[in-house]
N, CA and C atoms of all chains as a GROMACS GRO file, in nm:
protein
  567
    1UNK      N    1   1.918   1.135   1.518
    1UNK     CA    2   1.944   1.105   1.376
    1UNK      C    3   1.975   1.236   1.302
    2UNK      N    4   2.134   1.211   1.206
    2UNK     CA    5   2.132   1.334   1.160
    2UNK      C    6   1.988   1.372   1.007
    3UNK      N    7   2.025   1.552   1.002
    3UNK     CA    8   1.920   1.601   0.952
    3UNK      C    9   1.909   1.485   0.795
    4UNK      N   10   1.995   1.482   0.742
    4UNK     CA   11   2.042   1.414   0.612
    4UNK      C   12   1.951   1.295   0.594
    5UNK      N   13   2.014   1.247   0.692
    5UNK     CA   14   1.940   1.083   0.677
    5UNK      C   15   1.761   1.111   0.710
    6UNK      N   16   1.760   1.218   0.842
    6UNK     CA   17   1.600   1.214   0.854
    6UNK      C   18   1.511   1.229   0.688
    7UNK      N   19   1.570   1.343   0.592
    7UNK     CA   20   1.521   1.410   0.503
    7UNK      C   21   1.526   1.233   0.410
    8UNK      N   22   1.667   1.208   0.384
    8UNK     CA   23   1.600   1.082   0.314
    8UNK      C   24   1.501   0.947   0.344
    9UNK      N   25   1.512   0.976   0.436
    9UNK     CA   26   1.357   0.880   0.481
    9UNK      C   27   1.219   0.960   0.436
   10UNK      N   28   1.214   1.053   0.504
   10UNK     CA   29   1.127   1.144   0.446
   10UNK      C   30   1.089   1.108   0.295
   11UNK      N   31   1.186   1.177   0.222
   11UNK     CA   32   1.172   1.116   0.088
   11UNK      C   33   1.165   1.036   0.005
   12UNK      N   34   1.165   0.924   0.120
   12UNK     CA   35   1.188   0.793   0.048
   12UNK      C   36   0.977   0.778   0.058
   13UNK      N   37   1.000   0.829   0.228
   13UNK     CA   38   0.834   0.770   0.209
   13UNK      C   39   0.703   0.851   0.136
   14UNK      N   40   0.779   0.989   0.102
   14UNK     CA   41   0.670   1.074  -0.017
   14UNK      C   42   0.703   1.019  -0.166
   15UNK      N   43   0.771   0.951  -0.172
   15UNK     CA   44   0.836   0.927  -0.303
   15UNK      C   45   0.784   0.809  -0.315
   16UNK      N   46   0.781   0.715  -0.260
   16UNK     CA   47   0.732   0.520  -0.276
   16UNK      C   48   0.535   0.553  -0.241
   17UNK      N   49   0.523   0.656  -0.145
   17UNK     CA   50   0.388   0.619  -0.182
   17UNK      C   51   0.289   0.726  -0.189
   18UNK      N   52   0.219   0.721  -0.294
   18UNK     CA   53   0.135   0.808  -0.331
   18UNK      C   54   0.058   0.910  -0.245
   19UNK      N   55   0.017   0.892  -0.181
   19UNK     CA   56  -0.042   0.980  -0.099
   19UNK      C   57   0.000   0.983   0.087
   20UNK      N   58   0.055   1.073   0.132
   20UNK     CA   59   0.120   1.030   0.279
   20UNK      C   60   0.083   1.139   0.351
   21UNK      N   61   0.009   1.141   0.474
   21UNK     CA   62  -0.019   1.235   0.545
   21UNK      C   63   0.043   1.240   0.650
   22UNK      N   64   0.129   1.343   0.703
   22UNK     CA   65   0.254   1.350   0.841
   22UNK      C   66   0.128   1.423   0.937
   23UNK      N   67   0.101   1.331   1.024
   23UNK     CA   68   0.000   1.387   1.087
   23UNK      C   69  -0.007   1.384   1.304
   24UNK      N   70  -0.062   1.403   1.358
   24UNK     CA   71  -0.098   1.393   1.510
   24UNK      C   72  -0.171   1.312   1.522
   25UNK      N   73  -0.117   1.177   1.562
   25UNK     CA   74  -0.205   1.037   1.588
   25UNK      C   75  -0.213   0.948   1.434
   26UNK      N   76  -0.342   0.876   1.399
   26UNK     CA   77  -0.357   0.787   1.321
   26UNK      C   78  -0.492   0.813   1.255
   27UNK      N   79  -0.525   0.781   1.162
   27UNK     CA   80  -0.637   0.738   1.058
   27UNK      C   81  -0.769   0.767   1.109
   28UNK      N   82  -0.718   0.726   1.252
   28UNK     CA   83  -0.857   0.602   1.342
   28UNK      C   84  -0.886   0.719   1.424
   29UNK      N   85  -0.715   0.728   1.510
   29UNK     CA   86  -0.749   0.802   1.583
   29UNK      C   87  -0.664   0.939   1.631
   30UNK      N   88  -0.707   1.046   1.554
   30UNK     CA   89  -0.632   1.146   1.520
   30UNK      C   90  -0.632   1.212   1.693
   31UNK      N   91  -0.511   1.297   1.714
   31UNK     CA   92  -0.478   1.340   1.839
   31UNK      C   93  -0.503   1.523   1.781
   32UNK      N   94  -0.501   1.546   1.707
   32UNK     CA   95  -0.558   1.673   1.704
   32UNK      C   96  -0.621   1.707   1.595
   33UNK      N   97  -0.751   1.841   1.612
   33UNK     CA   98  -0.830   1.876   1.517
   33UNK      C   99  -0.825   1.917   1.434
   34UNK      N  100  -0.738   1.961   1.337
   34UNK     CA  101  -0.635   1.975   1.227
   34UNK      C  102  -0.632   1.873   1.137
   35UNK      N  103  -0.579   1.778   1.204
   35UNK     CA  104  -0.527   1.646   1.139
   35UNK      C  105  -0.640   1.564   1.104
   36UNK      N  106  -0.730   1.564   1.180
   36UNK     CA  107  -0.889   1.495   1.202
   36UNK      C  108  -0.900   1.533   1.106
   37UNK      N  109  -0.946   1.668   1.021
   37UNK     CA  110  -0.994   1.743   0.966
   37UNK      C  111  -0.942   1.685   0.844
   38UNK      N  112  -0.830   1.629   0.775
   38UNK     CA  113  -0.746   1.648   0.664
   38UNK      C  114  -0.760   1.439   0.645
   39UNK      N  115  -0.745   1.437   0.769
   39UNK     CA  116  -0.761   1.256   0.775
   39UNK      C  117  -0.902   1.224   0.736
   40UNK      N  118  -1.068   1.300   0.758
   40UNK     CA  119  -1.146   1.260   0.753
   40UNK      C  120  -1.156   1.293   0.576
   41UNK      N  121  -1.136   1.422   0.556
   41UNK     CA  122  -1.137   1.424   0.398
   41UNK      C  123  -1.069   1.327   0.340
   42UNK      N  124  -0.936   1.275   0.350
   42UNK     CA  125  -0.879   1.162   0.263
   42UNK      C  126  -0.988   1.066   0.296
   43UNK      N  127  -1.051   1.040   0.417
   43UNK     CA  128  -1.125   0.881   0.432
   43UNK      C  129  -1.261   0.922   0.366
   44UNK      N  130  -1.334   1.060   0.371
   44UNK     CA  131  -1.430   1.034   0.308
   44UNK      C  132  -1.420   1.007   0.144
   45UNK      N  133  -1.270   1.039   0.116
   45UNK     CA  134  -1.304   1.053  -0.064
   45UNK      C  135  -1.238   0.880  -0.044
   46UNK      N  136  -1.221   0.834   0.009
   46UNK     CA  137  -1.197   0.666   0.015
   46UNK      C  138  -1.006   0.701  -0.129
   47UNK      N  139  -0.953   0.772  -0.002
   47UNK     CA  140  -0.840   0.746  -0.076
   47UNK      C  141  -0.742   0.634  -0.029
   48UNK      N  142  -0.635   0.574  -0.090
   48UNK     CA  143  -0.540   0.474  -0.025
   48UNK      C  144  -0.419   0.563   0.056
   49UNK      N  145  -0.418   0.618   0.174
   49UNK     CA  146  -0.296   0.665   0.241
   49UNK      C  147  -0.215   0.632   0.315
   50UNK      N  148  -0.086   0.656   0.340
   50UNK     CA  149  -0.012   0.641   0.436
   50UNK      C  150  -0.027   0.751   0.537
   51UNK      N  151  -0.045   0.698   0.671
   51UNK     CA  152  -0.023   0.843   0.766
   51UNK      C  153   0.043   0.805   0.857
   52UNK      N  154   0.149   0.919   0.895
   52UNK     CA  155   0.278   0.902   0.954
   52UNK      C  156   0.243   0.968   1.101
   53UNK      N  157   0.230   0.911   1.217
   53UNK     CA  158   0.208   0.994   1.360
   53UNK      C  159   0.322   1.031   1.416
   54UNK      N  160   0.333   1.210   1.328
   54UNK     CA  161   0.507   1.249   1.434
   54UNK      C  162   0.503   1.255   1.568
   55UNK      N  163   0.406   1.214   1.626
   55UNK     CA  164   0.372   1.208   1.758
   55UNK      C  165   0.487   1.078   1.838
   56UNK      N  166   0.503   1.019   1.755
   56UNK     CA  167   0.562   0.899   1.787
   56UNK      C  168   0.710   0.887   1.759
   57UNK      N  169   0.748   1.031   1.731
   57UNK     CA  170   0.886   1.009   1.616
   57UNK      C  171   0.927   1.186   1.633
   58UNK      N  172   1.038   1.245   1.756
   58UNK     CA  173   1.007   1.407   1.765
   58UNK      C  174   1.106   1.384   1.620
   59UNK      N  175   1.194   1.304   1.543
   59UNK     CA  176   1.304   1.378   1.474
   59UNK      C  177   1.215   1.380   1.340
   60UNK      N  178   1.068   1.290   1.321
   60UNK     CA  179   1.015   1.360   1.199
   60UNK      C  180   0.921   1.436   1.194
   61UNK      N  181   0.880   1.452   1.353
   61UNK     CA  182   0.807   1.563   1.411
   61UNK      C  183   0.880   1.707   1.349
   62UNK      N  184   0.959   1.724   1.359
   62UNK     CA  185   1.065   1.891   1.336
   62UNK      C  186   1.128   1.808   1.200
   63UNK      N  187   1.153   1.735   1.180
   63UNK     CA  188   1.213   1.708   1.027
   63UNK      C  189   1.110   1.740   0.904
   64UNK      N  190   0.998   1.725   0.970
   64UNK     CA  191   0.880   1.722   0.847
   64UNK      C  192   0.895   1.881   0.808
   65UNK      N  193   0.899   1.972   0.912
   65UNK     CA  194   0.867   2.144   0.931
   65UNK      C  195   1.013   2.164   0.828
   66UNK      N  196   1.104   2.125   0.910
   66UNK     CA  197   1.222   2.165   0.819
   66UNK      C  198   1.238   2.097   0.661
   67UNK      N  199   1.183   2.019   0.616
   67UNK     CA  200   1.172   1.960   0.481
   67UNK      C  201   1.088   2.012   0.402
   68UNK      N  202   1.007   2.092   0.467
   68UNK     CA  203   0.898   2.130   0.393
   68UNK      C  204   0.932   2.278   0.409
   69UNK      N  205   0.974   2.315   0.483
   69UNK     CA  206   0.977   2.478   0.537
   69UNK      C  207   0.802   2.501   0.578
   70UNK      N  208   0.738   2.426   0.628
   70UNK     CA  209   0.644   2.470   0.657
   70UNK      C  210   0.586   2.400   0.817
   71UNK      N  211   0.578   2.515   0.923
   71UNK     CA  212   0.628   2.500   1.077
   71UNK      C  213   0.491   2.460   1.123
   72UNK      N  214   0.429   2.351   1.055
   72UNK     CA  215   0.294   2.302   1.128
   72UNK      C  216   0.254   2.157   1.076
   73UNK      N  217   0.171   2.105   1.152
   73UNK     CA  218   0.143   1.965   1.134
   73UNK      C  219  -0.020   1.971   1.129
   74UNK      N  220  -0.099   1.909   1.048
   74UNK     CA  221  -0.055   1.808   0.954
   74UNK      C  222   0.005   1.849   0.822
   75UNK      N  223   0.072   1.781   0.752
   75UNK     CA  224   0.136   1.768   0.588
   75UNK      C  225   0.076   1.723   0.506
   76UNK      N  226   0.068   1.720   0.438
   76UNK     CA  227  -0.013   1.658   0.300
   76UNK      C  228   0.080   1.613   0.189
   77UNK      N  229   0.091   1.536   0.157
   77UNK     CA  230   0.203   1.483   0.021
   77UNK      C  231   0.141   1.405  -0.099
   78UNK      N  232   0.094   1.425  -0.264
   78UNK     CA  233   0.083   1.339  -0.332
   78UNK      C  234   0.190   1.336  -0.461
   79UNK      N  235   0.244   1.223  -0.439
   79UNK     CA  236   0.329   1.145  -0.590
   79UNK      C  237   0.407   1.274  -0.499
   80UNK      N  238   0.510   1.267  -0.390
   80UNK     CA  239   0.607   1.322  -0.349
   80UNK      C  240   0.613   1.505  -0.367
   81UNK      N  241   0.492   1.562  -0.401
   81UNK     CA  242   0.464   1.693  -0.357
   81UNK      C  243   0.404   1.738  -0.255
   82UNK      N  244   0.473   1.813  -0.147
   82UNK     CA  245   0.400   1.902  -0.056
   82UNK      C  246   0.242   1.962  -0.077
   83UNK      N  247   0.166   1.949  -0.069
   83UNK     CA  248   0.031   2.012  -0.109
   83UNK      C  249  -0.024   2.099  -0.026
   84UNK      N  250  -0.048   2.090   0.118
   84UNK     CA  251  -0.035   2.185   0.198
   84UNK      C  252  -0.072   2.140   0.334
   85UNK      N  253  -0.095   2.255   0.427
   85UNK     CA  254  -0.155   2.187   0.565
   85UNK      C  255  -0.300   2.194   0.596
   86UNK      N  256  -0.384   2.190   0.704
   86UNK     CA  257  -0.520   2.189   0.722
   86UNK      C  258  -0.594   2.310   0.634
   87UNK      N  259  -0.527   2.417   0.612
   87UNK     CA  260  -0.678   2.513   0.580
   87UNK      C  261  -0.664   2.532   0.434
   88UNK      N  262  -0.527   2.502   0.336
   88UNK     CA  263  -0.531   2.502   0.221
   88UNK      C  264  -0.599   2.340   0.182
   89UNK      N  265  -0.556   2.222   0.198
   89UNK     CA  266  -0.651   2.066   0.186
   89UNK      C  267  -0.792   2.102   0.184
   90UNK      N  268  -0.847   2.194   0.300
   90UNK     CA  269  -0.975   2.190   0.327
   90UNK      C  270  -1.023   2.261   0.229
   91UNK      N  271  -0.950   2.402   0.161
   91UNK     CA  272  -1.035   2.494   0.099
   91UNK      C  273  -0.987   2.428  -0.078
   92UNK      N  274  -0.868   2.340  -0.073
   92UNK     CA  275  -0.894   2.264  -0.235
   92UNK      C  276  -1.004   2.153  -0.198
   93UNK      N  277  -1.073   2.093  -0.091
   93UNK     CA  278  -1.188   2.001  -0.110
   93UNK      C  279  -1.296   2.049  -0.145
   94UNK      N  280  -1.302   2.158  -0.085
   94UNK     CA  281  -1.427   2.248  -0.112
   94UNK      C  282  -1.458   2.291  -0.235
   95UNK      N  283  -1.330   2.265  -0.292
   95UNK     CA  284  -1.374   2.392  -0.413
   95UNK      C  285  -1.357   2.289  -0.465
   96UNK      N  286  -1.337   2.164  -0.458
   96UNK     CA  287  -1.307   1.993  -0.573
   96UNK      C  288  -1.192   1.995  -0.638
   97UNK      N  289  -1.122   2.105  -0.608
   97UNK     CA  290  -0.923   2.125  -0.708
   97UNK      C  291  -0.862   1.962  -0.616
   98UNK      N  292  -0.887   1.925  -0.489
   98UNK     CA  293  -0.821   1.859  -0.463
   98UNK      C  294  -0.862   1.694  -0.480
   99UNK      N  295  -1.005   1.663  -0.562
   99UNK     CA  296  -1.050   1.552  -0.573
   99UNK      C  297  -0.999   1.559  -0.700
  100UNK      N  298  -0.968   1.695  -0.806
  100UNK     CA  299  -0.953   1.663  -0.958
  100UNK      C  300  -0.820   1.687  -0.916
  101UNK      N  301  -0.733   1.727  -0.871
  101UNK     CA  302  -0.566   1.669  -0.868
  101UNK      C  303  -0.539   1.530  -0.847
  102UNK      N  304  -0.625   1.464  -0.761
  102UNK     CA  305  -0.588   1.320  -0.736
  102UNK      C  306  -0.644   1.227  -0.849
  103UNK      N  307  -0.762   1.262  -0.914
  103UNK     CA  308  -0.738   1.189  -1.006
  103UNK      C  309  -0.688   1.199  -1.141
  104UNK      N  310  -0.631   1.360  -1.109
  104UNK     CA  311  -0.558   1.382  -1.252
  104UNK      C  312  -0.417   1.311  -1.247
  105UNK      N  313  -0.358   1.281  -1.076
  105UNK     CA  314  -0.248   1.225  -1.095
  105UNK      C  315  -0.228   1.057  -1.072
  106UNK      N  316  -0.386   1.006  -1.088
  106UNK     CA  317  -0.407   0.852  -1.157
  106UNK      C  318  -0.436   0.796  -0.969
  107UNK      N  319  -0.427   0.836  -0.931
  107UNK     CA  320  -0.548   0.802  -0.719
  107UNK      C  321  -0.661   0.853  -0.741
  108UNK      N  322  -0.703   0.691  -0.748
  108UNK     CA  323  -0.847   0.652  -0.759
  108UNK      C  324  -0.915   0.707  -0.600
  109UNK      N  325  -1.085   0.724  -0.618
  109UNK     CA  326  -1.121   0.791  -0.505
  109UNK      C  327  -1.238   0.681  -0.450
  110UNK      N  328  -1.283   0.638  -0.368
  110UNK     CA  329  -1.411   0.561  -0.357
  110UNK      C  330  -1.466   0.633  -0.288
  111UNK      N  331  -1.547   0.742  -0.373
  111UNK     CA  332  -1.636   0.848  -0.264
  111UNK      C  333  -1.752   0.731  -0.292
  112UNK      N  334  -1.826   0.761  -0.106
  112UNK     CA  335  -1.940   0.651  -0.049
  112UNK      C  336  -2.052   0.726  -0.176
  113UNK      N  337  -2.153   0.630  -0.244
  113UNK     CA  338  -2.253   0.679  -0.349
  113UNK      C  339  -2.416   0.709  -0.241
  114UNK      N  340   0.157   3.067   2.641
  114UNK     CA  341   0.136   3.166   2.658
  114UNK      C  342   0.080   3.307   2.548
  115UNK      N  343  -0.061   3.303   2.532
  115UNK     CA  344  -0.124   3.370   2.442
  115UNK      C  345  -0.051   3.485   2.333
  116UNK      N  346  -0.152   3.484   2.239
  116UNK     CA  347  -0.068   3.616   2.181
  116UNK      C  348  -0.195   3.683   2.136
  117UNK      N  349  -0.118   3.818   2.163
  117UNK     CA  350  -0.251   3.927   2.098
  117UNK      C  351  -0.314   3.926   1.948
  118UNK      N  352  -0.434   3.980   1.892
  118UNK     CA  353  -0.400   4.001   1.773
  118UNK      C  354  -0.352   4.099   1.661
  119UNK      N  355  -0.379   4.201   1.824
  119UNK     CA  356  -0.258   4.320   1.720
  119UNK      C  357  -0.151   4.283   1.705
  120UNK      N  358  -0.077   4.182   1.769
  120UNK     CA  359   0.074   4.133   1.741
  120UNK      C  360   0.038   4.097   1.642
  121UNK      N  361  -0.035   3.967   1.569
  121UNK     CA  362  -0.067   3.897   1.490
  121UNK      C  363  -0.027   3.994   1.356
  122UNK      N  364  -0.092   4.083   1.341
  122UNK     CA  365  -0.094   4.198   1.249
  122UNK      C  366  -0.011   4.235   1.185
  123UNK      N  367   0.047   4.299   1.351
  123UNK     CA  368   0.172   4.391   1.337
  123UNK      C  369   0.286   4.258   1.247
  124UNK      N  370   0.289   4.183   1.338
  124UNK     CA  371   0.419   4.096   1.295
  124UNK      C  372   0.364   4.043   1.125
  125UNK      N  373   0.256   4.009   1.029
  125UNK     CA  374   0.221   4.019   0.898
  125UNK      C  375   0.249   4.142   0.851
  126UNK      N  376   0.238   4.218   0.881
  126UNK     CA  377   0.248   4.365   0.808
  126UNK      C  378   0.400   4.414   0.805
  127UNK      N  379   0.450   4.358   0.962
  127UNK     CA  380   0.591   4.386   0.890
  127UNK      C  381   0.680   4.304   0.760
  128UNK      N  382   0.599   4.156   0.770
  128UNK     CA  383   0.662   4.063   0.689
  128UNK      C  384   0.639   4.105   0.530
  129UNK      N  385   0.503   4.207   0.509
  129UNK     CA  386   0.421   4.174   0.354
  129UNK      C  387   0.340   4.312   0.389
  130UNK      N  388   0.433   4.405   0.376
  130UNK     CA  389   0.382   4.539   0.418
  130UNK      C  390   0.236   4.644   0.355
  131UNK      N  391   0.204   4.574   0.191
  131UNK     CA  392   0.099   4.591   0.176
  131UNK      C  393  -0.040   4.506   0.198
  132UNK      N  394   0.022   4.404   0.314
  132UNK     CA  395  -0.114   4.353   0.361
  132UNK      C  396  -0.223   4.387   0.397
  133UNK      N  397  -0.330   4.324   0.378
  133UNK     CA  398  -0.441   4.435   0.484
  133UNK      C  399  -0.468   4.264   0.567
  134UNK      N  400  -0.533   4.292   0.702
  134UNK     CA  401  -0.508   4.140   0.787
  134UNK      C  402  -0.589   4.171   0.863
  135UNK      N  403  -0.714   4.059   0.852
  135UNK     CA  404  -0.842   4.089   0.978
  135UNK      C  405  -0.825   3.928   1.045
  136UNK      N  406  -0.842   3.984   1.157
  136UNK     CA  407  -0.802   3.845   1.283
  136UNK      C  408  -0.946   3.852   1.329
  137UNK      N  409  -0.963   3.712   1.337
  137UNK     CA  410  -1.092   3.652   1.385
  137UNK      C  411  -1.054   3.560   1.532
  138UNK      N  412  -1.069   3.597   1.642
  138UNK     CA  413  -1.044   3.530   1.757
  138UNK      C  414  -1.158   3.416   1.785
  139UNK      N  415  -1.083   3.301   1.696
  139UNK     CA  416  -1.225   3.163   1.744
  139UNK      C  417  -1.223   3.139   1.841
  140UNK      N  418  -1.153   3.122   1.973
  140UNK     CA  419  -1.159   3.025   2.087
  140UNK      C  420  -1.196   3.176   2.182
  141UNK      N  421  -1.105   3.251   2.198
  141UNK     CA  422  -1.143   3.376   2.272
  141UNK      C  423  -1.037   3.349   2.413
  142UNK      N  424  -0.923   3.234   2.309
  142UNK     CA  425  -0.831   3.216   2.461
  142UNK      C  426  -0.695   3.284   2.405
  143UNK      N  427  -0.683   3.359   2.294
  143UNK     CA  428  -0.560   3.407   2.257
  143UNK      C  429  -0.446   3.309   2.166
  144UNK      N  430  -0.523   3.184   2.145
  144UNK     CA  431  -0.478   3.092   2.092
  144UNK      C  432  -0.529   3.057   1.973
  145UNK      N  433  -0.620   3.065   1.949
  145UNK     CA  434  -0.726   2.974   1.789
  145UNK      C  435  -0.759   3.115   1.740
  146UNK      N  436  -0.653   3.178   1.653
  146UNK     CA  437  -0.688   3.242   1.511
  146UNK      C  438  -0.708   3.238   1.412
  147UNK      N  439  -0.794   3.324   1.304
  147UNK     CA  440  -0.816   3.314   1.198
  147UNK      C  441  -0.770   3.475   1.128
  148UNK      N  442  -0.666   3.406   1.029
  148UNK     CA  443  -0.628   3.519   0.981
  148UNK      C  444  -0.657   3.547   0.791
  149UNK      N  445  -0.744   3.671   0.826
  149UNK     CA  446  -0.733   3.658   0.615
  149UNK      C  447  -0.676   3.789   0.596
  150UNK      N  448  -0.597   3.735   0.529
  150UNK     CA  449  -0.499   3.843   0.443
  150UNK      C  450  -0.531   3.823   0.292
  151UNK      N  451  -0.522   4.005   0.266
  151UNK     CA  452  -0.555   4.036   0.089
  151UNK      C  453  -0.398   4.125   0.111
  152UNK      N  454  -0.356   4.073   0.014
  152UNK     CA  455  -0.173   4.142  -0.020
  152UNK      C  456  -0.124   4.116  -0.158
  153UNK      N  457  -0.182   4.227  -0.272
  153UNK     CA  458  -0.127   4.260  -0.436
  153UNK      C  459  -0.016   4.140  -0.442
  154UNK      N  460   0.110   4.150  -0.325
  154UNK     CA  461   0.251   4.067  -0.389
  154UNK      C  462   0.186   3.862  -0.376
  155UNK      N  463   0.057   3.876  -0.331
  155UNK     CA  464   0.048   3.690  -0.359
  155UNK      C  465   0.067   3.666  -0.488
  156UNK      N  466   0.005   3.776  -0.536
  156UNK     CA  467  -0.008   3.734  -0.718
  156UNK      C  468   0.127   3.668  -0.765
  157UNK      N  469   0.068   3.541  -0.869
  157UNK     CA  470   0.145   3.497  -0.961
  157UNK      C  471   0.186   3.384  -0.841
  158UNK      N  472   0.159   3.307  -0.716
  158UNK     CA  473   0.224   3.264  -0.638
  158UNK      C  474   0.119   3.132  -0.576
  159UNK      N  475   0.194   3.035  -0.552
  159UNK     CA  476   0.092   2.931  -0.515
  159UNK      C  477  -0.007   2.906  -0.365
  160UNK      N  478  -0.088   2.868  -0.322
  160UNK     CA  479  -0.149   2.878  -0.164
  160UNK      C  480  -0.014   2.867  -0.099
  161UNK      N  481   0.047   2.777  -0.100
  161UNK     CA  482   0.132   2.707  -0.020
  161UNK      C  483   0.256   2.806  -0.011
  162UNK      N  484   0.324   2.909  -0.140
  162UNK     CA  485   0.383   3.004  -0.065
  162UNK      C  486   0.348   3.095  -0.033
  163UNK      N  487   0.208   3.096  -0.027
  163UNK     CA  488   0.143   3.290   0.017
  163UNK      C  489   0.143   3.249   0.136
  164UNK      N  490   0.080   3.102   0.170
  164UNK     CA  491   0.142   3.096   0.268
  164UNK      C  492   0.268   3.109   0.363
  165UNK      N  493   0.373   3.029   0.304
  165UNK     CA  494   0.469   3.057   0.386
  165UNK      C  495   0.520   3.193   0.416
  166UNK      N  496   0.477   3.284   0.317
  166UNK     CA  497   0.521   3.423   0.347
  166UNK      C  498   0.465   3.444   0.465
  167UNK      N  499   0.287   3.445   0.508
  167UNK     CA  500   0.250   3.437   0.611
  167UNK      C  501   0.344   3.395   0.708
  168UNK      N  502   0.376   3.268   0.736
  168UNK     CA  503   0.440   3.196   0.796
  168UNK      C  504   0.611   3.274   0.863
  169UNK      N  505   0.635   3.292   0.736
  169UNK     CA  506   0.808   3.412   0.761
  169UNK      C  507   0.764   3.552   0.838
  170UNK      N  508   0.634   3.570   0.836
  170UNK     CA  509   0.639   3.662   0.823
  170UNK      C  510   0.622   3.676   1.014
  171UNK      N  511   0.562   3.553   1.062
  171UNK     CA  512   0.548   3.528   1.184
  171UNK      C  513   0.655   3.477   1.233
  172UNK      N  514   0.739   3.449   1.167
  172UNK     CA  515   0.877   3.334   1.240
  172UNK      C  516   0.857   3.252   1.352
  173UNK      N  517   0.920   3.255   1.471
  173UNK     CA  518   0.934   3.158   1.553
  173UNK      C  519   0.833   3.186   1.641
  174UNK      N  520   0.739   3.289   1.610
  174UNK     CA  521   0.571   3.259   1.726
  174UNK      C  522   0.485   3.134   1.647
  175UNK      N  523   0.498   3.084   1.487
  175UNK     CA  524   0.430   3.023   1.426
  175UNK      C  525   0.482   2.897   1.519
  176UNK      N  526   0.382   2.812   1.589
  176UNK     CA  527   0.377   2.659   1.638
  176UNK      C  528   0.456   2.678   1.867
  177UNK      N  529   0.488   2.802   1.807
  177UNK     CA  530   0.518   2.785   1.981
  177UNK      C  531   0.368   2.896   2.037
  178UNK      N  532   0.398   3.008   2.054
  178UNK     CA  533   0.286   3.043   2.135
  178UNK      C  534   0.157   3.065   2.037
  179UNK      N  535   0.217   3.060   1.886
  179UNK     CA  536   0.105   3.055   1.786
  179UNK      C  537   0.035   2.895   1.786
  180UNK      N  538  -0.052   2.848   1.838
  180UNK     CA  539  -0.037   2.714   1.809
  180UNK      C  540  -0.158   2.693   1.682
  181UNK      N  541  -0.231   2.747   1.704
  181UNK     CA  542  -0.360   2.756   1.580
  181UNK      C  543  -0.420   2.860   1.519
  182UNK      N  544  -0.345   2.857   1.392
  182UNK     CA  545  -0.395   3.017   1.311
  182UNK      C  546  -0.417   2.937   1.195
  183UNK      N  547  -0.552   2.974   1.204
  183UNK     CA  548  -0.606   2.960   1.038
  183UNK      C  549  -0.593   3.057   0.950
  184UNK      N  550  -0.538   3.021   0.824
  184UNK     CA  551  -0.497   3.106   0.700
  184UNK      C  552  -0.563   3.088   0.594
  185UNK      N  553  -0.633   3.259   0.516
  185UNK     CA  554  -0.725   3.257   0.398
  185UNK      C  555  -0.599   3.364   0.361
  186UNK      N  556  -0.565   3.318   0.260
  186UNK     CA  557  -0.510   3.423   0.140
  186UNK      C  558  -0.597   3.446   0.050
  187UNK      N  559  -0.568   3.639   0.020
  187UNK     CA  560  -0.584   3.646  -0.159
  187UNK      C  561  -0.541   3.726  -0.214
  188UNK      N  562  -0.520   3.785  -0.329
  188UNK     CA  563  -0.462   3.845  -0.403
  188UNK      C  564  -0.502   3.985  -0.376
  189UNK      N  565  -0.642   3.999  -0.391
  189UNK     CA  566  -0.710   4.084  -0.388
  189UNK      C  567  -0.851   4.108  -0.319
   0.00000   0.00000   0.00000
């Protein structure tokens, strides 16, 4: 698939849904510790995501790197912005910038009480 | 096929020449790094491109023999 069309899919699916993680494996069952890492934070703050396994897909495997300019997996996307990969997600959870971006940009969170 | 971490260094320092860059070898297989860089030019600049400077600054070892480098930026 040419690059063109990969990028508008891409964009179609950071753009239609709010939160999308381009990741190694699934939700459930992540294929690497990176992705685990970035998948368990979205599930513990009980966010609604899409996650995309480039594992399953090499042209959005290398389409994601080249769309983003950034040469690693996992991705992070909310309301169609790049946000970052495993060690920037982890260090905005930590510090809560990334629980008050999501609900500053109206994604609701169901952290467990 | 591993990489050192004086490469690691060398190849940041050439990218962002007033870096200073301490490598933390997690796995101890030449593979799982941790890199924190303090470099004056992050200022004014978001994680995500201090990162990628990181990132340029490694080019095409980032995801082939680089496969896991953890990145702490800061300004200072």
């Amino acid at each position: 698939m040419p690059q063109e069309q990969i990028f508008d899919r891409i964009k179609k699916e950071v753009t239609e849904n709010d939160v999308v993680l381009y990741m190694k494996g699934t939700k459930i069952f992540p294929q690497c510790g990176f992705s685990a890492l970035v998948a368990n934070i979205l599930n513990m703050l009980g966010v609604d995501y899409v996650s995309v396994n480039v594992l399953e897909d090499d042209d959005i495997r290398q389409g994601i790197k080249d769309y983003s300019n950034w040469p690693t997996i996992p991705q992070l996307y909310i309301k169609g912005e790049f946000i970052g990969g495993c060690d920037i997600v982890k260090e905005m959870f930590e510090s809560g910038e990334l629980q008050e971006m999501l609900t500053d940009k109206g994604i609701t969170l169901q952290v467990a009480s | 096929m591993a990489i050192s971490s004086e490469e690691i260094i060398a190849l940041i320092k050439i990218g962002i020449p007033d870096a200073t860059v301490t490598i933390t070898d997690m796995a101890g297989d030449g593979d799982h790094y941790r890199a924190d860089i303090v470099s004056p030019s992050f200022a004014g600049k978001s994680r995500v491109q201090q990162h990628q400077m990181v990132y340029d600054a490694l080019g095409s070892k980032m995801g082939s023999e680089l496969h896991a480098l953890s990145i702490k930026t800061s300004e200072s």
